[in-house]
Every structure is written in structure tokens, then in C-alpha cells.
N, CA, C and O of each residue as an XYZ file, in Angstrom:
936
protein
N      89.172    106.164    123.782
C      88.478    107.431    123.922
C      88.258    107.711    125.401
O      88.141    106.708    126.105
N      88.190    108.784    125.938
C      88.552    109.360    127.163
C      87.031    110.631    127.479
O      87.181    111.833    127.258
N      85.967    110.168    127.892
C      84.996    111.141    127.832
C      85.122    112.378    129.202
O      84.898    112.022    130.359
N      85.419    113.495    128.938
C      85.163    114.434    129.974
C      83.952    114.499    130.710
O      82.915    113.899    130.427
N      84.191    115.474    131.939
C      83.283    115.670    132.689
C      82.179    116.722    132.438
O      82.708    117.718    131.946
N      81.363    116.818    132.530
C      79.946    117.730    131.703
C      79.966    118.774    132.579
O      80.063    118.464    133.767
N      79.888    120.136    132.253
C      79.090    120.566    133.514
C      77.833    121.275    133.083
O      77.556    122.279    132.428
N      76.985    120.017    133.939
C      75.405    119.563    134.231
C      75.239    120.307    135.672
O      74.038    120.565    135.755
N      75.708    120.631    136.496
C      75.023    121.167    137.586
C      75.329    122.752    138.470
O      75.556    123.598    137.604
N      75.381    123.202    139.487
C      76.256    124.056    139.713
C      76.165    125.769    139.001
O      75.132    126.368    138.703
N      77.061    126.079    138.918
C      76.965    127.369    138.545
C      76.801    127.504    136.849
O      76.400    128.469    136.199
N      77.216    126.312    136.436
C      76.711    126.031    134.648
C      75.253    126.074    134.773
O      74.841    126.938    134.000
N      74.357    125.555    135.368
C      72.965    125.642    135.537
C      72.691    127.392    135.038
O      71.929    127.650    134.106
N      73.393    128.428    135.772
C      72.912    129.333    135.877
C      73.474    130.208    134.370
O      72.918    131.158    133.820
N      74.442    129.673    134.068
C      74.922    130.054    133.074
C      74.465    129.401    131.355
O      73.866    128.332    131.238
N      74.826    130.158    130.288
C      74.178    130.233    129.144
C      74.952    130.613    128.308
O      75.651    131.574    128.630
N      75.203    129.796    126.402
C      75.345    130.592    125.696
C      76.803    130.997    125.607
O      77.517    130.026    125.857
N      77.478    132.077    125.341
C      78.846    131.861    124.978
C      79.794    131.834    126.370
O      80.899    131.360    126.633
N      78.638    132.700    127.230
C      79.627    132.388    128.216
C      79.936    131.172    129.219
O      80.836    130.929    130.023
N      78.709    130.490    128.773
C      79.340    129.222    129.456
C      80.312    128.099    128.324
O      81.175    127.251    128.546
N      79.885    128.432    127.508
C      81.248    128.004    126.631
C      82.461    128.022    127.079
O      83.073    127.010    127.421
N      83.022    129.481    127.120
C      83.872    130.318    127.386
C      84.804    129.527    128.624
O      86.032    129.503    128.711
N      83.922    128.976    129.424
C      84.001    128.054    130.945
C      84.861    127.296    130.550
O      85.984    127.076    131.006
N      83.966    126.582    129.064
C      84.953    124.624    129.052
C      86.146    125.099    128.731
O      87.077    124.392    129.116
N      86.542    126.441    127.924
C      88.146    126.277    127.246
C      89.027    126.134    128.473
O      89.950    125.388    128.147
N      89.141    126.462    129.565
C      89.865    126.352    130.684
C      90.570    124.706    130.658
O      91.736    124.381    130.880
N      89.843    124.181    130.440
C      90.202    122.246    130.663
C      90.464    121.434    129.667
O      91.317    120.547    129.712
N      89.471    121.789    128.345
C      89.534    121.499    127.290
C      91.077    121.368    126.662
O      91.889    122.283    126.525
N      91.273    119.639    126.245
C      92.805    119.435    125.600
C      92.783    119.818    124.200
O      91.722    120.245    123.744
N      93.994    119.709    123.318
C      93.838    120.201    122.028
C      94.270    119.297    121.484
O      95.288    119.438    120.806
N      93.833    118.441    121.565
C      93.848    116.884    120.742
C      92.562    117.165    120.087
O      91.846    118.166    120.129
N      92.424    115.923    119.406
C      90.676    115.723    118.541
C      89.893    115.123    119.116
O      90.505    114.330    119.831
N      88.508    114.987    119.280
C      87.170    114.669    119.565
C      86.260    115.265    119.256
O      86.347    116.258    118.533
N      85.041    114.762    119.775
C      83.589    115.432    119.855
C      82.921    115.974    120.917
O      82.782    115.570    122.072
N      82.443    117.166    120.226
C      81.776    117.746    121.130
C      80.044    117.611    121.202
O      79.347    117.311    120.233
N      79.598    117.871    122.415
C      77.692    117.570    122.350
C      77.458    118.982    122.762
O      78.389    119.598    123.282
N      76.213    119.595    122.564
C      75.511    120.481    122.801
C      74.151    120.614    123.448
O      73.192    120.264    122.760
N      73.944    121.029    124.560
C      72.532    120.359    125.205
C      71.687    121.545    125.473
O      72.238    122.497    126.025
N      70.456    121.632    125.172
C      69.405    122.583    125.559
C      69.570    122.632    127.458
O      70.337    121.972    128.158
N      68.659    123.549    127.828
C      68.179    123.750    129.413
C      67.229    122.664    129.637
O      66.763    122.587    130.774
N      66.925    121.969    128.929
C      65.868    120.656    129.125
C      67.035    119.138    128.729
O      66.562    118.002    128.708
N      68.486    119.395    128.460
C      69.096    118.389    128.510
C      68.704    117.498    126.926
O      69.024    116.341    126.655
N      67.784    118.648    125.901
C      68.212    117.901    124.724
C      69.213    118.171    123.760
O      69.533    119.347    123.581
N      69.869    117.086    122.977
C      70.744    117.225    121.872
C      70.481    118.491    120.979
O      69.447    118.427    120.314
N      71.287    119.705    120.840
C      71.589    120.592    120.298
C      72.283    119.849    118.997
O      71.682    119.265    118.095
N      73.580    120.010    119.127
C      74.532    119.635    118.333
C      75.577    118.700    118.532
O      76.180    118.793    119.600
N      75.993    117.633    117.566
C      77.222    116.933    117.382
C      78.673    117.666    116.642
O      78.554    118.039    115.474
N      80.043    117.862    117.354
C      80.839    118.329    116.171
C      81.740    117.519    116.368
O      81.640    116.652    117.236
N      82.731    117.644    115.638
C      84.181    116.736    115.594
C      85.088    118.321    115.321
O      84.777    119.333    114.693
N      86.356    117.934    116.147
C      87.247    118.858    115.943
C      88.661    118.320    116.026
O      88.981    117.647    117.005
N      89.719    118.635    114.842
C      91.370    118.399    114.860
C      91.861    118.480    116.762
O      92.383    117.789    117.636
N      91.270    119.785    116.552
C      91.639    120.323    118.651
C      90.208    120.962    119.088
O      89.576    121.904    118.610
N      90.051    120.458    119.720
C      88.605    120.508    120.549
C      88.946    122.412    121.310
O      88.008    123.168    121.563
N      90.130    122.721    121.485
C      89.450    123.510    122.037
C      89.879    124.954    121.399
O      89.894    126.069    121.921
N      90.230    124.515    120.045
C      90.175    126.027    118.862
C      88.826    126.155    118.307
O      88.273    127.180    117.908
N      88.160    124.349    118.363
C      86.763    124.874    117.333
C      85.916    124.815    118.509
O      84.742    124.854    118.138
N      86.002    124.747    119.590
C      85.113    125.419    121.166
C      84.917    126.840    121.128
O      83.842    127.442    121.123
N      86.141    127.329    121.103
C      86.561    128.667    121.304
C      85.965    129.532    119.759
O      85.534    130.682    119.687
N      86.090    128.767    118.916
C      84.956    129.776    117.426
C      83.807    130.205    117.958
O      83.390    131.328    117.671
N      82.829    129.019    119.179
C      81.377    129.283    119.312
C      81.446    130.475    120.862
O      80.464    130.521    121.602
N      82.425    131.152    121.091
C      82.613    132.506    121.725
C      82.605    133.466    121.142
O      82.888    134.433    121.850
N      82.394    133.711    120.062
C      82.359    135.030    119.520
C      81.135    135.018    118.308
O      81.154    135.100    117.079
N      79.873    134.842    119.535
C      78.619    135.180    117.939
C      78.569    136.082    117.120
O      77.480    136.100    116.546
N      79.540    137.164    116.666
C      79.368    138.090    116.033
C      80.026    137.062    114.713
O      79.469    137.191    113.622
N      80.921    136.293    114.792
C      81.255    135.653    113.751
C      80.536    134.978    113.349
O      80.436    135.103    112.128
N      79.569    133.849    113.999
C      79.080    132.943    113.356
C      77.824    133.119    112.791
O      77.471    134.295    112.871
N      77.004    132.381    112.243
C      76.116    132.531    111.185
C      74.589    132.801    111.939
O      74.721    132.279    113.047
N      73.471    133.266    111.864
C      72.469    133.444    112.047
C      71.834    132.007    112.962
O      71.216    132.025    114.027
N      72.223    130.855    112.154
C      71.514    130.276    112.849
C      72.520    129.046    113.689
O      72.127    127.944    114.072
N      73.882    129.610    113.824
C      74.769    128.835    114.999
C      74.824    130.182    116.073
O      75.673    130.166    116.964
N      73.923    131.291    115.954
C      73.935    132.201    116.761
C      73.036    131.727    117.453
O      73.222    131.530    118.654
N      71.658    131.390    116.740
C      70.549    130.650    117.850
C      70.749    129.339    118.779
O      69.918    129.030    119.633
N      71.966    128.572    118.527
C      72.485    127.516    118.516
C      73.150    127.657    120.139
O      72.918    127.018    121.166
N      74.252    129.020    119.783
C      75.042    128.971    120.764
C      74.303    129.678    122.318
O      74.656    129.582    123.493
N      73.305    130.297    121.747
C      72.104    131.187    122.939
C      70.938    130.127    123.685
O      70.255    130.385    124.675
N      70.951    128.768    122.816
C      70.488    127.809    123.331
C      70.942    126.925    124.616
O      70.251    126.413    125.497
N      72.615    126.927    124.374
C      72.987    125.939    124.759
C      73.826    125.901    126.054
O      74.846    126.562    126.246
N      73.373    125.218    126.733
C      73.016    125.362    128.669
C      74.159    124.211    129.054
O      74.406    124.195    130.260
N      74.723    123.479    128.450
C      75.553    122.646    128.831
C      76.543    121.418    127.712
O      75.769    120.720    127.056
N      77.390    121.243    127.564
C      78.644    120.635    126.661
C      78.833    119.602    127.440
O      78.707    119.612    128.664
N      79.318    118.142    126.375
C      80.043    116.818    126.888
C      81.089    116.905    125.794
O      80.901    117.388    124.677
N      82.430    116.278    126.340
C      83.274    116.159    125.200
C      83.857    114.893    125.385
O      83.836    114.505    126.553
N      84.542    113.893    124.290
C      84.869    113.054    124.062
C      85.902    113.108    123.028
O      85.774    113.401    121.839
N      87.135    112.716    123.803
C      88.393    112.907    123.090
C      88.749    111.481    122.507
O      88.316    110.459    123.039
N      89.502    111.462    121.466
C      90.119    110.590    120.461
C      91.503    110.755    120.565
O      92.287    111.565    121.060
N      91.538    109.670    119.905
C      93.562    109.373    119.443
C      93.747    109.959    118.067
O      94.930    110.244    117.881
N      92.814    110.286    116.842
C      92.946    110.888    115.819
C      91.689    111.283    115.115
O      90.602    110.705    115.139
N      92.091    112.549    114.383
C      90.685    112.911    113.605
C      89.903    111.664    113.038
O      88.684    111.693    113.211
N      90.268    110.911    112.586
C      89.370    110.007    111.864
C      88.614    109.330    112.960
O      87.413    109.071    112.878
N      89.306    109.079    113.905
C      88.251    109.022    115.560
C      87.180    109.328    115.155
O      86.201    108.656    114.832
N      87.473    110.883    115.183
C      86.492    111.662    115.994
C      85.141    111.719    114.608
O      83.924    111.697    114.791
N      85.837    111.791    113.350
C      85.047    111.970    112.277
C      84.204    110.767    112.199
O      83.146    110.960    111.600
N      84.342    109.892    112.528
C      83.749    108.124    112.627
C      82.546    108.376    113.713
O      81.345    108.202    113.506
N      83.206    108.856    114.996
C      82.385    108.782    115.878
C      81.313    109.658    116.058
O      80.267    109.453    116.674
N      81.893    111.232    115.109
C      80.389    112.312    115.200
C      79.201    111.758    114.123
O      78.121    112.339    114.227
N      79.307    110.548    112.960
C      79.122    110.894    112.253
C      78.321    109.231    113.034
O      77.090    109.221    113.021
N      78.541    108.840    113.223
C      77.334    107.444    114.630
C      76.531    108.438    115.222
O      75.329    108.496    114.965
N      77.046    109.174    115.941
C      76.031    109.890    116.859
C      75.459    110.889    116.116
O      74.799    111.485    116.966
N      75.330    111.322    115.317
C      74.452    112.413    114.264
C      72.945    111.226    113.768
O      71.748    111.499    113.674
N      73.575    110.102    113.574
C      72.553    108.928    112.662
C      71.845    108.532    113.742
O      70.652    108.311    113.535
N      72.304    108.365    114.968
C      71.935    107.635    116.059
C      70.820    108.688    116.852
O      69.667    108.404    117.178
N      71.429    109.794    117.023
C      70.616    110.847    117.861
C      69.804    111.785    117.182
O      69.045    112.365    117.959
N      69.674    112.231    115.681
C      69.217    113.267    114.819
C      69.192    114.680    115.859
O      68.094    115.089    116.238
N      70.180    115.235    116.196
C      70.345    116.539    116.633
C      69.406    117.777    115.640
O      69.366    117.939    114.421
N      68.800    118.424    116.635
C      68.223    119.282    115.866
C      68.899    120.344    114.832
O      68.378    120.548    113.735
N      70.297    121.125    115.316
C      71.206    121.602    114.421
C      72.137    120.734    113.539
O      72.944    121.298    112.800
N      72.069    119.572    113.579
C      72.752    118.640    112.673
C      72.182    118.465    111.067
O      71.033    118.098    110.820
N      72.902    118.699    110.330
C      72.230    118.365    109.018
C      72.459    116.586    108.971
O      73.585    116.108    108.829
N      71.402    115.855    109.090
C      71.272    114.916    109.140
C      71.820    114.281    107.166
O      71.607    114.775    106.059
N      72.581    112.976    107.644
C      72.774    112.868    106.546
C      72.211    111.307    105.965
O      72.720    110.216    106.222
N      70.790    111.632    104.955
C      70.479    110.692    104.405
C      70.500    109.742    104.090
O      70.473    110.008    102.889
N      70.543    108.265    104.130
C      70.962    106.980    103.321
C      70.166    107.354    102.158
O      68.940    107.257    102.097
N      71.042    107.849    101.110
C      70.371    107.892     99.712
C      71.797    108.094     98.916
O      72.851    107.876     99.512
N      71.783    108.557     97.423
C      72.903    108.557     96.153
C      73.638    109.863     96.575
O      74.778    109.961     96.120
N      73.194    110.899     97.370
C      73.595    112.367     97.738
C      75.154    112.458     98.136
O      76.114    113.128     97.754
N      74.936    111.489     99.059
C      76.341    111.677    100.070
C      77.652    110.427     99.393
O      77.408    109.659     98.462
N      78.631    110.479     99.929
C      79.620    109.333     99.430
C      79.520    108.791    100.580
O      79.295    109.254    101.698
N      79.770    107.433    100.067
C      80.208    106.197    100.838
C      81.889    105.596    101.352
O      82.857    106.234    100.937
N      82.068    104.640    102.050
C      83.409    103.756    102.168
C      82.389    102.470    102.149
O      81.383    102.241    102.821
N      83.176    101.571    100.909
C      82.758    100.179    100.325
C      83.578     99.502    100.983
O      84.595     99.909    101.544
N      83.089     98.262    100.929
C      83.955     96.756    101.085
C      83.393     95.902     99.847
O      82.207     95.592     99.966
N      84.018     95.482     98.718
C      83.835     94.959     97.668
C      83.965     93.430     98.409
O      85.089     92.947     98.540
N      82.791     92.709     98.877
C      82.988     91.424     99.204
C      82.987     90.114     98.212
O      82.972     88.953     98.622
N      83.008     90.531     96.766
C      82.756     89.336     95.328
C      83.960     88.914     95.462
O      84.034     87.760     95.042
N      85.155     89.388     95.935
C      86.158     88.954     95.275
C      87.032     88.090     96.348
O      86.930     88.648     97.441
N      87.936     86.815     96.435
C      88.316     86.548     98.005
C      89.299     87.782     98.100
O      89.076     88.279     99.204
N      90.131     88.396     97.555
C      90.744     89.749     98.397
C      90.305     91.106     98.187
O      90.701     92.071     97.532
N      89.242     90.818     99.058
C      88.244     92.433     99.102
C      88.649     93.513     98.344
O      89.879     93.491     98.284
N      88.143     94.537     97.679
C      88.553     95.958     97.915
C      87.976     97.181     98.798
O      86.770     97.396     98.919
N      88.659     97.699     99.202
C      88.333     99.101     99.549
C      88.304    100.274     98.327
O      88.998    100.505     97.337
N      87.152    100.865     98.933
C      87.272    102.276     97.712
C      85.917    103.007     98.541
O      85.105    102.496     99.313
N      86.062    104.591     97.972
C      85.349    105.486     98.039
C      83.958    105.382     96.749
O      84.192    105.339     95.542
N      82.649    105.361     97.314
C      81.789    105.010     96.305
C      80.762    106.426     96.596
O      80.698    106.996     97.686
N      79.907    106.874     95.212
C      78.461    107.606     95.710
C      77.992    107.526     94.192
O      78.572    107.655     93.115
N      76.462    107.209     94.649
C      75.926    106.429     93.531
C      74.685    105.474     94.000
O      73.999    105.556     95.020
N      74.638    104.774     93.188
C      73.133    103.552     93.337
C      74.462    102.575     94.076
O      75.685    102.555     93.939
N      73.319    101.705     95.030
C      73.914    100.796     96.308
C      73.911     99.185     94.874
O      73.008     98.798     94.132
N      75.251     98.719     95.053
C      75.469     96.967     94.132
C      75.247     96.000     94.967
O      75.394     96.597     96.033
N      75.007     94.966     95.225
C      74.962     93.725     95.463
C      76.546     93.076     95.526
O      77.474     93.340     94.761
N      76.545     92.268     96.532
C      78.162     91.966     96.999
C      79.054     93.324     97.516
O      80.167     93.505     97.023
N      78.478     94.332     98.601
C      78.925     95.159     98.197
C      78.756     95.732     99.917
O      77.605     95.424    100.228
N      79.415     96.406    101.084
C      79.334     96.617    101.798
C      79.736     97.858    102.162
O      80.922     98.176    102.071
N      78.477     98.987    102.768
C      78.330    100.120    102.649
C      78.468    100.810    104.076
O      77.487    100.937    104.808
N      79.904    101.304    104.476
C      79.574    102.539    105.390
C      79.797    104.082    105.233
O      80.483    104.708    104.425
N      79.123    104.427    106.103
C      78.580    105.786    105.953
C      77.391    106.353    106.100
O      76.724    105.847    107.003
N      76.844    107.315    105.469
C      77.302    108.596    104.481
C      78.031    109.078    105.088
O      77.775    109.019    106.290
N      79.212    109.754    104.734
C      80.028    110.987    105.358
C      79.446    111.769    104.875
O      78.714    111.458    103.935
N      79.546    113.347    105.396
C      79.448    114.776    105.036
C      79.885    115.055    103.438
O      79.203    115.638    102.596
N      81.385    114.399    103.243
C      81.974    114.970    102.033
C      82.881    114.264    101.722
O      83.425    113.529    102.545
N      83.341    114.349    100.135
C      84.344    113.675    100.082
C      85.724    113.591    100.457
O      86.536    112.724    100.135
N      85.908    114.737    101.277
C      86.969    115.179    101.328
C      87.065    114.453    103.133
O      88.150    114.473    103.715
N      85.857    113.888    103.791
C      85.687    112.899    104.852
C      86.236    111.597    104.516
O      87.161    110.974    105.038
N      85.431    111.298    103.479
C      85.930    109.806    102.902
C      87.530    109.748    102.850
O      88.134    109.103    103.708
N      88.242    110.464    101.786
C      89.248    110.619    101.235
C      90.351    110.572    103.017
O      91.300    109.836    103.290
N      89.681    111.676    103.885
C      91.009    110.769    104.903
C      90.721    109.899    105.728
O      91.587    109.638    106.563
N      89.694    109.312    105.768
C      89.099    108.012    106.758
C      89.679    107.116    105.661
O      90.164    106.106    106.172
N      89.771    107.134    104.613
C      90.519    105.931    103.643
C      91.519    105.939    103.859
O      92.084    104.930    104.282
N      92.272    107.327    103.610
C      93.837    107.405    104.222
C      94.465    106.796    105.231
O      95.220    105.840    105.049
N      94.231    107.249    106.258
C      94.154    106.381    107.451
C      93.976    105.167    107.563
O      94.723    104.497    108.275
N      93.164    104.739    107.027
C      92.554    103.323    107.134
C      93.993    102.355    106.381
O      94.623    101.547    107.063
N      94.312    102.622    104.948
C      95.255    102.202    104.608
C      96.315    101.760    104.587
O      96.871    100.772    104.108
N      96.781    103.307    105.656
C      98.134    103.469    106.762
C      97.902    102.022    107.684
O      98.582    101.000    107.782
N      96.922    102.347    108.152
C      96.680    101.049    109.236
C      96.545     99.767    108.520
O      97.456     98.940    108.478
N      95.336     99.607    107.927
C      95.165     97.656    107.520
C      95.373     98.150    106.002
O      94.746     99.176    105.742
N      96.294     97.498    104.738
C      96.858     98.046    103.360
C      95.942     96.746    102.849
O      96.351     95.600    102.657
N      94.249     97.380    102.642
C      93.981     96.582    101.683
C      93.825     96.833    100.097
O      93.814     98.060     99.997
N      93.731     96.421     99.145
C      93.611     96.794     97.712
C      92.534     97.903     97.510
O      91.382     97.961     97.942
N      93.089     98.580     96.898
C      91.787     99.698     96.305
C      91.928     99.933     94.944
O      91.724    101.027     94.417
N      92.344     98.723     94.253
C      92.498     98.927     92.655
C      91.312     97.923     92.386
O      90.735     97.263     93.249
N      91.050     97.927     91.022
C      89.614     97.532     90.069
C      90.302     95.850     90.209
O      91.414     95.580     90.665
N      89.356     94.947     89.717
C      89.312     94.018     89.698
C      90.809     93.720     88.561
O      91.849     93.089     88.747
N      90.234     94.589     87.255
C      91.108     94.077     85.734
C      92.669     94.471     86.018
O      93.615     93.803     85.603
N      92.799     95.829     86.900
C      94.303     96.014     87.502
C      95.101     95.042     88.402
O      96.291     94.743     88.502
N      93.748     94.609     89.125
C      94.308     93.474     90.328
C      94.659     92.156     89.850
O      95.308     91.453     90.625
N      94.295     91.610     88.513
C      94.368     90.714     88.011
C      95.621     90.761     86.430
O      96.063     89.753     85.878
N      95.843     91.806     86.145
C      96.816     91.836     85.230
C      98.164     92.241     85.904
O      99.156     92.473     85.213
N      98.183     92.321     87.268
C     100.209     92.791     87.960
C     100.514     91.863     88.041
O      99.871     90.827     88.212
N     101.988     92.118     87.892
C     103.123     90.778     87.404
C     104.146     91.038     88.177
O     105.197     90.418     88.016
N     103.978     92.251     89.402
C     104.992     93.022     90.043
C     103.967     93.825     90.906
O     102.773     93.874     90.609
N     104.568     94.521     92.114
C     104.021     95.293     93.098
C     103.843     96.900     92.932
O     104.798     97.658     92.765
N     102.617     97.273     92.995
C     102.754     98.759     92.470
C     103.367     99.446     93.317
O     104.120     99.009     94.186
N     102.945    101.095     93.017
C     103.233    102.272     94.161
C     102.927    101.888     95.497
O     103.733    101.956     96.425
N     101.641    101.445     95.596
C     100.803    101.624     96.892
C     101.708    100.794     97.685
O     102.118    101.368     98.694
N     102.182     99.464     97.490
C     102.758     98.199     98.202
C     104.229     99.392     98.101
O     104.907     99.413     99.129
N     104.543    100.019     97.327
C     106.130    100.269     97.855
C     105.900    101.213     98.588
O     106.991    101.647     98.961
N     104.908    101.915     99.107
C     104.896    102.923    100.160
C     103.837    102.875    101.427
O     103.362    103.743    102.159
N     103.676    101.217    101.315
C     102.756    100.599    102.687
C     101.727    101.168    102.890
O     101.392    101.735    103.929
N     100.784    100.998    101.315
C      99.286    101.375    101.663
C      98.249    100.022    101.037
O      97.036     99.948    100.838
N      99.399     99.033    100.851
C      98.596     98.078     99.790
C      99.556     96.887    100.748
O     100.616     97.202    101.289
N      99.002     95.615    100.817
C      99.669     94.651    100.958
C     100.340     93.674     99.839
O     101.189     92.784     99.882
N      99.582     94.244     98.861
C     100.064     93.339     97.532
C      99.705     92.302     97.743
O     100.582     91.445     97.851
N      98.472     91.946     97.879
C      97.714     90.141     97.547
C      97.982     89.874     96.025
O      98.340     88.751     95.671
N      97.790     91.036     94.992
C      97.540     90.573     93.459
C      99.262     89.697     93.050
O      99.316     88.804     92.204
N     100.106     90.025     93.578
C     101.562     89.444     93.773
C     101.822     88.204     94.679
O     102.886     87.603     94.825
N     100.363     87.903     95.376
C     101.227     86.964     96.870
C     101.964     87.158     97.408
O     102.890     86.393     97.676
N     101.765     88.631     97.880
C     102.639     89.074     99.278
C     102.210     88.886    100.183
O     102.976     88.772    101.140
N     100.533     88.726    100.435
C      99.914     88.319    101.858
C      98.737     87.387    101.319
O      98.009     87.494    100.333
N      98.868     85.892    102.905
C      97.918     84.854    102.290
C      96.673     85.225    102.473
O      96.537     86.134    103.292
N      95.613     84.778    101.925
C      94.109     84.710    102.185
C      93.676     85.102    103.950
O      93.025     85.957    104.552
N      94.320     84.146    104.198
C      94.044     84.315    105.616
C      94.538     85.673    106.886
O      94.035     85.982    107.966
N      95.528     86.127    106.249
C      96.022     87.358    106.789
C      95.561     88.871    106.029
O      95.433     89.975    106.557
N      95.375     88.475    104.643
C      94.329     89.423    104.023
C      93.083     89.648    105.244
O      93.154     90.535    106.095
N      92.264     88.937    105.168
C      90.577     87.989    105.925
C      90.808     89.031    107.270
O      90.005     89.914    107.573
N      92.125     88.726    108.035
C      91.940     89.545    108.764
C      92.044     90.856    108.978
O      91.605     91.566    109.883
N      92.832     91.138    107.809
C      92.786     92.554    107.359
C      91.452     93.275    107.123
O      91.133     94.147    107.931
N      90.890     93.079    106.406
C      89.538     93.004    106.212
C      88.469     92.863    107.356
O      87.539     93.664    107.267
N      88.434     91.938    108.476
C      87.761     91.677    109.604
C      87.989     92.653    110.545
O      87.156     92.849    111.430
N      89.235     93.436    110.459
C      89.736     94.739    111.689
C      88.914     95.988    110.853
O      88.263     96.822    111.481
N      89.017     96.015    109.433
C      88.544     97.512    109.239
C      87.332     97.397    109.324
O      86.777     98.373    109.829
N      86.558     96.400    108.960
C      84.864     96.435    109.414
C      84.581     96.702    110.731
O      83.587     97.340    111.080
N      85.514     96.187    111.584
C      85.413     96.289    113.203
C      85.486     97.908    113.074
O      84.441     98.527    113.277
N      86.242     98.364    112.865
C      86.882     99.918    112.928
C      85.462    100.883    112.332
O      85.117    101.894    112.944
N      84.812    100.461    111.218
C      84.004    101.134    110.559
C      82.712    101.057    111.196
O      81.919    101.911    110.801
N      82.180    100.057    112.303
C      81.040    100.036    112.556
C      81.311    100.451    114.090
O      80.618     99.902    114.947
N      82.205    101.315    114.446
C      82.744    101.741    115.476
C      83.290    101.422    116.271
O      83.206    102.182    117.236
N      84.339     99.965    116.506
C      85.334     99.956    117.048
C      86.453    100.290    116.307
O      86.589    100.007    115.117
N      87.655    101.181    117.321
C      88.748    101.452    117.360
C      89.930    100.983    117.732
O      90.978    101.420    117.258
N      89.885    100.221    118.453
C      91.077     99.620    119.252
C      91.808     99.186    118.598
O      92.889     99.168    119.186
N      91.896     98.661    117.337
C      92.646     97.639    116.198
C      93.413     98.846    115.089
O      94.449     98.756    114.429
N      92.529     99.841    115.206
C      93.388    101.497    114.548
C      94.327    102.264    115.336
O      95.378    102.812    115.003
N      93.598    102.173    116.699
C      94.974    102.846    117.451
C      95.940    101.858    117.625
O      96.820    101.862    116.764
N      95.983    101.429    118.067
C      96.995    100.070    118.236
C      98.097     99.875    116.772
O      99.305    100.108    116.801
N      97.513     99.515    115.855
C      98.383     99.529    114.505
C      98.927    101.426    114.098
O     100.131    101.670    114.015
N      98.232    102.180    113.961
C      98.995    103.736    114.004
C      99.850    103.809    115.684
O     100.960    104.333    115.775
N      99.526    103.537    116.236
C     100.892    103.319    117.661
C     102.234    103.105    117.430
O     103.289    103.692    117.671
N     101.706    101.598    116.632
C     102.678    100.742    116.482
C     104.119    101.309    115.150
O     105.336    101.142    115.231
N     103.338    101.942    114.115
C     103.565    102.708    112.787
C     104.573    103.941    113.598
O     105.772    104.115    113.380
N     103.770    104.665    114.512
C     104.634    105.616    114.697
C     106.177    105.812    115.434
O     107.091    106.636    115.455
N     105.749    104.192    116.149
C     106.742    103.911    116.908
C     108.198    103.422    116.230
O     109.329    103.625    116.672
N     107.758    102.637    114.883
C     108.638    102.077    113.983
C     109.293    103.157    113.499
O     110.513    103.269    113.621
N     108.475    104.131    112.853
C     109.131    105.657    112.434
C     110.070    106.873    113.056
O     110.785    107.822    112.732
N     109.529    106.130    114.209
C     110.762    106.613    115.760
C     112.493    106.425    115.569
O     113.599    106.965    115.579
N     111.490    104.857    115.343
C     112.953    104.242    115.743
C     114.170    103.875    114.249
O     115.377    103.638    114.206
N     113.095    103.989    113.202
C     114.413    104.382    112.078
C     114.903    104.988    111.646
O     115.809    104.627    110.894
């Protein structure tokens, strides 16, 4: 991640609101990251995540579009930090730390309660599963999140898969294959229920996406690098 330069001083001081918005699109890349939002007193406004930082910049220039109260939002806000990523799920990982971490006043803060969905780590079993959960919290059972929606979960799993292929089938499926499903023939599964991968290379499979989920990245970019590079070259 690659954090830009703020502008905190200078002629942004004097400026406000859409038109200092208007300022960052000049520099702003169109890759994905997050954006911050800061009052004239330098507090947290808002956290966002964007595909391209500087199409969903450029929405908060035209208050006639936006809603009543991202109108008060954007008339507030005296100064922007941005922080770019290697992929949406980056950026969706990382707005969604700093929303829990900072409680932004325009942020709909999102609860630890049954409301929101989860990403599990099923730790009962020695070859973990992954899956999308929302519901009452189990025992043996390792919980990140809340995301916003499911439709958050659904590609932070995606991704995740692409990168480390751990099981996301039920225990009684994982235990009755006699052969490798879909997922293993299209490199989203490693196929442990077959002994395609040992305990120990599972373990670490498992040890990178927890790293990844409690906010390191380095072990996601690195393996999608590596993926795209293979896809290059065949």
C-alpha cells in the first residue's frame, strides 16, 4: 500500500467542500484504495473504499447528486488522505479496520452482533474450512469481520481462494469424496479431502489467510502476482 500526500496546509487550508475535492482529482490514480475525510479541526469525517479512487472522488463534486446528508458531509470537509491498494479486496479489508478502529462520524458503524455477515475459519477440523457465516457466534470457530454486505464477503472469499484454495465444503462432503471436485479442477480448493495437499502445507495455507484477514497483505499480493504472471505466460 502506497499512502498519498494530504493536503493539510497551504491553500487547502483556505479551501472547502467540493471544491477542494475537485483539487485531489488532478493526482489521484485509478487503481483502488481508501479514502479519509477530515473536518477543519482535523477530525475523521469519513472512511471509503473505491475500485478507482478517483471516479468515486469525483461523485463527492457534484452535491446536487448526493443525498442530504453526504451533502453535509462534503460542506464539512477541509481536507482528504488517500491510500492506494493492489486490489479491491485491499481496500475493502482495510476501510472496514479503520471504520472499527476510528468510528467516523458519517460511517455507519458496523456492530459485532447476528446483523452483519461474517468470514469463518472452522478450526475443529485438522483441514480448516473457510465459509461465509451470519448468525449466533460457535465455539471452535474463528470470526472476521462484520462486512457491510454479503455481497463484501462473497468477493473477499473469492479472492481469498484464488490466492490460498482452502476447503469451503461441510464436514459430511469433505469426508464422503473419493475424487476431486469442481473447486480443485478450477484452483479454488486444494483438495486435502483427496490428499492432494499435506497437513503441513494445508497449516500454512491457513496461517497466510489469517495473516491477510487481521490485516496483513503481503502473502495476497505476492500469490495474485504470482497467478497473474502464470496466466501471462500460458
Amino acid at each position: 500500500m502506497v499512502e498519498q500526500a494530504a493536503y493539510r496546509t497551504g491553500q487547502a487550508e483556505a479551501l472547502g467542500g467540493a471544491t477542494l475535492i475537485r483539487n485531489y482529482l488532478r493526482t489521484l490514480p485509478s487503481g483502488p484504495g481508501v479514502y479519509r475525510m477530515f473536518d477543519g479541526k482535523g477530525q475523521l469525517l469519513y472512511v471509503g473504499k473505491a475500485k478507482s479512487l478517483k471516479k468515486r472522488v469525483a461523485s463527492y463534486t457534484k452535491p446536487q447528486m448526493l443525498t442530504t446528508r453526504l451533502q453535509r458531509m462534503v460542506a464539512l470537509t477541509r481536507s482528504m488522505e488517500f491510500v492506494t491498494t493492489t486490489s479491491e479486496v485491499e481496500a475493502l479489508l482495510l476501510e472496514s479496520n479503520m471504520i472499527k478502529r476510528h468510528r467516523p462520524s458519517f460511517n455507519i458503524v458496523l456492530r459485532d452482533d447476528k446483523s452483519f455477515p461474517y468470514i469463518t475459519l472452522r478450526l475443529d477440523h485438522e483441514f480448516p474450512m473457510i465459509a461465509k457465516h451470519r448468525g449466533s457466534k460457535r465455539a471452535s470457530t474463528e470470526y472476521f469481520g462484520p462486512f457491510a454486505s454479503a455481497t463484501a464477503v462473497n468477493d473477499t472469499l473469492n479472492a481469498l481462494l484464488r490466492a490460498f484454495p482452502l476447503r469451503n465444503c461441510s464436514d459430511s462432503i469433505f469426508s464422503a469424496r473419493t475424487r476431486p471436485c469442481l473447486q480443485y479442477q478450477i484452483k479454488r480448493c486444494s483438495g486435502p479431502c483427496v490428499g492432494r495437499i499435506s497437513k503441513e502445507d494445508y497449516a500454512e495455507l491457513v496461517a497466510q489467510v489469517r495473516e491477510f484477514l487481521r490485516g496483513g497483505t503481503r502473502g495476497l499480493q505476492e500469490r495474485l502476482q504470482a497467478e497473474m504472471h502464470a496466466a501471462a505466460e500460458r
